[in-house]
C-alpha positions as CSV (number, residue, x, y, z in Angstrom):
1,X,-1.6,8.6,3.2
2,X,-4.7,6.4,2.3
3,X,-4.4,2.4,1.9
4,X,-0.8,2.4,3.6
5,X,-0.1,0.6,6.1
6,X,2.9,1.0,8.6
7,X,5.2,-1.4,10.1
8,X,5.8,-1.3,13.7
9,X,9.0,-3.5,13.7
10,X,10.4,-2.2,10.9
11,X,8.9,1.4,10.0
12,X,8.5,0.3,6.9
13,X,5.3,1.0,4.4
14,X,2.8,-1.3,2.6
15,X,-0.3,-1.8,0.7
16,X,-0.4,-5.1,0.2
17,X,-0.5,-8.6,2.4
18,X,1.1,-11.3,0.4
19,X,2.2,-15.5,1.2
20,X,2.8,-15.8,4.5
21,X,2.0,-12.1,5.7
22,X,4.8,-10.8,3.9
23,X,4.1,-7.5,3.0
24,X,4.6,-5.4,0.0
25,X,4.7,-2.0,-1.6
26,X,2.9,-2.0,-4.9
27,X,2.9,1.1,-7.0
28,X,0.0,2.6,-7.1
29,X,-1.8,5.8,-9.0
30,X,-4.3,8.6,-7.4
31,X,-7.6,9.0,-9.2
32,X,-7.9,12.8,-9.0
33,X,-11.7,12.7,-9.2
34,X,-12.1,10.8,-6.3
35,X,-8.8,11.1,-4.4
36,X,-8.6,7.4,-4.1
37,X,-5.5,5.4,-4.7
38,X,-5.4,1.8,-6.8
39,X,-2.4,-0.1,-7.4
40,X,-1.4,-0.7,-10.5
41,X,-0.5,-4.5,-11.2
């Protein structure tokens, strides 16, 4: 899916790049006119 990312140690998905790299997975919502995804916060 568009604006995830995947983990290669861990499998995991993310969108976002926080402190430190740690990585996160915001919630997000699809804009159905343009099929693009924005989180939410």
């Amino acid at each position: 899916m568009r604006g995830y990312k995947w983990d290669k140690t861990t499998g995991a998905s993310y969108n976002a790049v926080g402190t430190n790299g740690r990585k996160y997975l915001l919630p997000a919502l699809v804009d159905p006119n343009t099929l693009e995804c924005s989180t939410i916060v």
